[in-house]
C-alpha positions as CSV (number, residue, x, y, z in Angstrom):
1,X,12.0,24.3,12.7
2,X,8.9,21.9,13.0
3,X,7.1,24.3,10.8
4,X,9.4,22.8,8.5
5,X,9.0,18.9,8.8
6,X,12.6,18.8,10.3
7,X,11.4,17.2,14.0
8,X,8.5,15.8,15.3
9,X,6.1,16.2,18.5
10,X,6.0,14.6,21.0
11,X,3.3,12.8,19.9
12,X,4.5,11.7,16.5
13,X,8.0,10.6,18.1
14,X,5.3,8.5,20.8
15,X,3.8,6.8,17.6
16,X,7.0,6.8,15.7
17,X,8.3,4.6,19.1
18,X,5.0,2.5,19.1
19,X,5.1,1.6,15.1
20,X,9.1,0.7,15.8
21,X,8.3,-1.5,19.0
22,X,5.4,-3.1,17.3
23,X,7.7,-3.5,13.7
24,X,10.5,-5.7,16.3
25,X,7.4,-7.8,17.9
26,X,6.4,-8.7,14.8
27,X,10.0,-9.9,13.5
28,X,10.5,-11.8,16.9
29,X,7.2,-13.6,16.8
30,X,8.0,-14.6,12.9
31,X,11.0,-15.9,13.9
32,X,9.5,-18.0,17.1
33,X,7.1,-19.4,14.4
34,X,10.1,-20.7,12.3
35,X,11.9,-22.2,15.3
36,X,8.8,-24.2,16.3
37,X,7.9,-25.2,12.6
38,X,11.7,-26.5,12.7
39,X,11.0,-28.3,15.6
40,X,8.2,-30.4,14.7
41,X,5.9,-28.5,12.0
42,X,2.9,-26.0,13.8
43,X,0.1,-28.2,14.5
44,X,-3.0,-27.8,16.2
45,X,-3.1,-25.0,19.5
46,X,0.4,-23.9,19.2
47,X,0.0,-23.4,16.2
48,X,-2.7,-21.3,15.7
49,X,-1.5,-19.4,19.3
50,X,1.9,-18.4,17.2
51,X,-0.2,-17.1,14.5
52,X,-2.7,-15.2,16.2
53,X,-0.5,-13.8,18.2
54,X,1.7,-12.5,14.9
55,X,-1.4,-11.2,13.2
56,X,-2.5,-9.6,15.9
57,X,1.1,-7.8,16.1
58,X,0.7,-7.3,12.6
59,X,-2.7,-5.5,13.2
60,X,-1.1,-3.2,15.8
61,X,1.6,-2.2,13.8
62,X,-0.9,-1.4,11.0
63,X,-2.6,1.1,13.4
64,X,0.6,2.5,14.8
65,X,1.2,3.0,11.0
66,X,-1.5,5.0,10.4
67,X,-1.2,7.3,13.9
68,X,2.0,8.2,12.9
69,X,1.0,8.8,9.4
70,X,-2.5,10.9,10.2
71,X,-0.4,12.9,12.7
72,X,2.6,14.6,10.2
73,X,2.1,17.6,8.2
74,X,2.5,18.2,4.8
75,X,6.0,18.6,4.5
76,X,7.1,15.7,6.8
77,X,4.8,13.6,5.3
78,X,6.1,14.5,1.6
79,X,9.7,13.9,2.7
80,X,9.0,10.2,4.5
81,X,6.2,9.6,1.5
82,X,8.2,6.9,-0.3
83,X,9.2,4.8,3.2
84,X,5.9,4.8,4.5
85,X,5.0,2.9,0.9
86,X,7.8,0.5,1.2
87,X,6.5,-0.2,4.6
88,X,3.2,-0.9,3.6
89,X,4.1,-3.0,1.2
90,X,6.3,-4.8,3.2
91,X,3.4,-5.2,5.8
92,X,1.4,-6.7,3.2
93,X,3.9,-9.1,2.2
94,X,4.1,-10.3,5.7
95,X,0.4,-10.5,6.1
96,X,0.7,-12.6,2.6
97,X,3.5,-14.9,3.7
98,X,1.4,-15.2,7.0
99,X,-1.6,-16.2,4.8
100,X,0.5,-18.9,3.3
101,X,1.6,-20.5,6.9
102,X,-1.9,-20.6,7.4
103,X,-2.4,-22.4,4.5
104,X,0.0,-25.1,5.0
105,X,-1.0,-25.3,8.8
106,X,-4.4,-26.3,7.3
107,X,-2.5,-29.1,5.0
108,X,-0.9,-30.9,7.6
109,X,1.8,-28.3,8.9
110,X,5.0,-29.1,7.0
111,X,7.8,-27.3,9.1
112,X,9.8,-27.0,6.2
113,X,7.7,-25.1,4.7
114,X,6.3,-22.8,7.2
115,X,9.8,-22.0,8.3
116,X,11.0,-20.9,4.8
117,X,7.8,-18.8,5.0
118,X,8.9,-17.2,8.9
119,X,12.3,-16.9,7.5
120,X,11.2,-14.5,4.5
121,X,8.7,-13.1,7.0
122,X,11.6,-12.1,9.1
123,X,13.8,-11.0,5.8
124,X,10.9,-8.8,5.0
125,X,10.6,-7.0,9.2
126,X,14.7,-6.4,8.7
127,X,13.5,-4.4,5.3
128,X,10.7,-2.8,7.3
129,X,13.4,-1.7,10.2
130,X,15.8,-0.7,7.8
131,X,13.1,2.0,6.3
132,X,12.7,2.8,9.4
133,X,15.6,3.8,10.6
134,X,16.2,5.6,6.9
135,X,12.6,7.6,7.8
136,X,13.6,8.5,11.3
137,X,16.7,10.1,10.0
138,X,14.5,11.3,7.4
139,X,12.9,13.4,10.2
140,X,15.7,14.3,12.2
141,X,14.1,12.3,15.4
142,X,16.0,13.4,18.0
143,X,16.3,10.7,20.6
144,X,16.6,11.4,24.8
């Protein structure tokens, strides 16, 4: 049945679980960045802590993409082919948005505005789980 694309290894379902733990860091940590922009705007240490720590997140996940990606064969890859586009793309939205909170850090920090930034940031990791969650059933990942 593998033959086929209709489960994974072992080893894709250890990426596949890296990726998707790495994909909910990233949403937490966007969201901790809007709750301390609401409180008081991100300036100076804490805030460049709460974006290093995303961006690094976001790097990880961006490897973990490209494990999982590198490791399927030809027919899983063709069946998941469209959501591992969407998640790219929705990666690099993220690492744009994150851009833009860097940006405004640099202007003074306006919490307003970096939360409205976390808060599509986070709108955009639901999108990323939700394709996902469509790609693992896409493979069949059988869970223990």
């Amino acid at each position: 049945m593998q033959g086929q694309g209709m489960g994974m290894t072992s080893r894709q379902q250890g990426h596949f679980r890296s990726w998707s733990d790495m994909g909910r860091q990233v949403r937490s940590e966007a969201g901790a960045l809007g709750e301390a922009a609401r409180k008081g705007g991100l300036r100076g240490e804490e805030g460049r802590k709460l974006l290093q720590s995303l961006s690094g997140h976001v790097r990880q996940m961006q490897e973990e993409h490209r494990h999982f990606a590198e490791s399927l064969n030809d027919a899983q890859r063709e069946r998941v082919r469209r959501h591992l586009q969407n998640m790219e793309r929705i990666r690099r939205r993220v690492e744009d948005r994150m851009q833009m909170v860097q940006q405004e850090m640099d202007r003074g920090g306006q919490g307003d505005r970096i939360a409205g930034h976390a808060r599509q940031m986070e709108q955009d990791m639901d999108a990323w789980q939700r394709e996902h969650r469509e790609m693992e059933s896409a493979l069949k990942l059988q869970r223990k």
